[in-house]
N, C-alpha and C positions, 0 to 999 in steps of 0.2 A: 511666459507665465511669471508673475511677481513674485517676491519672496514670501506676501503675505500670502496669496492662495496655497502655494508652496507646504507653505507650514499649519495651515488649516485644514490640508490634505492629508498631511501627516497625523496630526493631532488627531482628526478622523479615523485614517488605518489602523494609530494604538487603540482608538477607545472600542471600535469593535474586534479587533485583533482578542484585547483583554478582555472585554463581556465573552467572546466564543471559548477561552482557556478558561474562566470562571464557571460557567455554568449556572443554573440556576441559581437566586438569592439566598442568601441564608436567612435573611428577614423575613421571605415568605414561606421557606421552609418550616422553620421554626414556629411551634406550636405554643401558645402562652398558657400556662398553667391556670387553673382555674377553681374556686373555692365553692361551693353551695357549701351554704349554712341554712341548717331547721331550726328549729326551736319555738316557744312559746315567747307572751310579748318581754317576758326578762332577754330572751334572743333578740327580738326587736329593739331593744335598746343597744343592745351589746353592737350590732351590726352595724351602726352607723358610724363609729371611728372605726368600726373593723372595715368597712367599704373601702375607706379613706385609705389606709393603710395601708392592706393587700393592692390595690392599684398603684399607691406608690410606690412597691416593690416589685412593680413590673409583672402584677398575675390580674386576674380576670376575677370577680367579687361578683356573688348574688345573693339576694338573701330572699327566701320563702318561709321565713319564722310569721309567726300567726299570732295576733292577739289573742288571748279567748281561747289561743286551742296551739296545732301546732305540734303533737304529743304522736307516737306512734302505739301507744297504747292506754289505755285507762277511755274516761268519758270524749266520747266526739272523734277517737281515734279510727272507729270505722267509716266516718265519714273523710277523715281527711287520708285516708288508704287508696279511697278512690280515685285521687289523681296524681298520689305523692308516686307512685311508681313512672308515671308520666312524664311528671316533672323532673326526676333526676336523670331520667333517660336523654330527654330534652335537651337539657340543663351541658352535658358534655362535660361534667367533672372530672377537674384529675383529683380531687378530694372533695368527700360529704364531711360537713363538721354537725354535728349534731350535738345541740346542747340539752342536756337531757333535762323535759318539762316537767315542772310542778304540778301535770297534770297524769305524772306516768303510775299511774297509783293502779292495782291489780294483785291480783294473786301472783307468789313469785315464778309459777309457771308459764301464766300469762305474759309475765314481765320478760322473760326470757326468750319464748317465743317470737315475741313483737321485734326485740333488738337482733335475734337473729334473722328473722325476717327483712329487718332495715341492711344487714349485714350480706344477705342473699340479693338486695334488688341495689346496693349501690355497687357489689363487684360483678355484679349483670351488665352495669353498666362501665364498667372498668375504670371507675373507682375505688382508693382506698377509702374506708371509715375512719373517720375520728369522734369519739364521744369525748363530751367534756362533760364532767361530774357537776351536779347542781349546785350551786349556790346555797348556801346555809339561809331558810328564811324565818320570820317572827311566824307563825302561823295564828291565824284568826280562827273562829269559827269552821270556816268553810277548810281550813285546809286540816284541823287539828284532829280530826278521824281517821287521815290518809298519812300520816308522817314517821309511823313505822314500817309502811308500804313504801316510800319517798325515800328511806334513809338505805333502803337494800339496792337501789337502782343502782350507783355505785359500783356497789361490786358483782351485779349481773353483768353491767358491762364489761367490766374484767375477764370476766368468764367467758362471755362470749366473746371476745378479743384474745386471750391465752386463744383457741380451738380456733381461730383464724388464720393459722398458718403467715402468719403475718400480712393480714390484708386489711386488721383493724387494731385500731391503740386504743387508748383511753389518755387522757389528760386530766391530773386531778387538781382541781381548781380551788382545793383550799388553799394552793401555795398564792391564789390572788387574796379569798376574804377570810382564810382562818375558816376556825371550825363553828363558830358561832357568828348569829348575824350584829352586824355593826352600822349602824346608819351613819356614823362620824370616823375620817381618819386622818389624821395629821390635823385635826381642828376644821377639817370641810367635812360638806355632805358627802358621801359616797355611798350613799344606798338611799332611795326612795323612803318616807318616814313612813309607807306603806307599809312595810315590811318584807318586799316582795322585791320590787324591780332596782335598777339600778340608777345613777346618778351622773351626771358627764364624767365628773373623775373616778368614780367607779367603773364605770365604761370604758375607759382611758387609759385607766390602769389594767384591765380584761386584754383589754387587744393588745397592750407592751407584751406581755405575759405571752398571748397565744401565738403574735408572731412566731416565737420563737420553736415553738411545738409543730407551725406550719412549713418554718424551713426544714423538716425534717421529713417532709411529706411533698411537699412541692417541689421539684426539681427546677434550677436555676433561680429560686427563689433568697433572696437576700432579706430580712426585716430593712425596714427603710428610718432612717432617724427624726426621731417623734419631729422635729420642726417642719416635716415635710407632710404630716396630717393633723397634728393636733390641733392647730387652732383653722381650720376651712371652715368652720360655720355648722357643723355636726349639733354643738352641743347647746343651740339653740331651736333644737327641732320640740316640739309640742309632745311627742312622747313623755319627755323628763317631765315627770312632777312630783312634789312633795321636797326638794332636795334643797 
């Protein structure tokens, strides 16, 4: 027998010697952490550096935010009921982030009900919640009826997060836009001149911000540093307008 078969033989004997002491992979054991986000289409903005992001941190990103609707209470929230339990079952979260919509306008009862409900079907699913507080917006017409209903969401949330036995937070996102709405900051856009939605560096700045609230919730999760999403090509999606 040659030296080389010799030692090829060998080579052989360690490498399964050591797979049978190992044991299964830890690569495939290991589970990757995984984020649903809801929300309304100010969410739909938000979520595409947030995609970017959370994957570069080595966790799993989906986003089910809704133009037009999106809301687990107020108008159209019965219809998007009917599959939103479906979807986070599905979905396999280790965290729901819910940003709570410009459309959660109801009686504070109602209000209440609907987030504990949202509260009931994502630790069904054995998820934690996270709400994140609304965005301060210009209101028009259409929203300037509902914005004393809109300003108490807030702190329902809290509420129902305190009586969660810690299985929900809240995240208050004035520490990204301030208490009033701003369409300009450091001399760029960051907010929609709509008054409503957000701006790539508005968006930009949302997901530095929440990072940091999801390593608190996702386990093994690191924030990744902005040159590893910021600039992929996010903040030329047809969403942004007005900025």
């Amino acid at each position: 027998m040659t030296k080389t078969r010799m030692l090829l033989l060998g080579l052989a004997g360690l490498l399964l010697a050591t797979a049978a002491c190992s044991g299964p992979s830890t690569a495939t054991e290991a589970k990757r952490s995984k984020v649903l986000f809801l929300g309304d289409s100010i969410a739909v903005g938000e979520a595409l550096p947030l995609a970017a992001a959370v994957k570069a941190g080595g966790a799993d990103f989906q986003s089910i935010a809704a133009e037009g609707g999106g809301n687990v209470v107020g108008p159209a929230a019965d219809e998007n009921w009917k599959q939103l339990p479906g979807q986070i079952t599905e979905a396999k979260p280790t965290a729901v982030v819910y940003q709570i919509a410009t459309y959660d306008w109801a009686s504070q009862p109602e209000q209440q009900a609907a987030y504990e409900k949202l509260l009931t079907t994502v630790t069904g699913a054995g998820a934690k919640l996270v709400f994140v507080t609304m965005p301060p917006i210009k209101p028009d017409e259409f929203y300037q009826p509902h914005m004393a209903e809109l300003a108490r969401t807030s702190d329902i949330a809290r509420t129902v997060a305190a009586g969660s036995s810690g299985k929900a937070s809240v995240l208050d996102a004035t520490e990204v836009w301030g208490s009033a709405y701003q369409q300009t900051k450091d001399g760029k856009a960051d907010r929609s001149a709509d008054g409503i939605h957000t701006c790539p560096q508005g968006a930009a700045r949302f997901t530095s911000w929440l990072l940091t609230g999801l390593a608190k919730v996702l386990p093994g999760f690191t924030p990744p540093a902005a040159e590893a999403w910021a600039n992929t090509g996010w903040s030329a999606d047809k969403h942004f307008k007005g900025c």
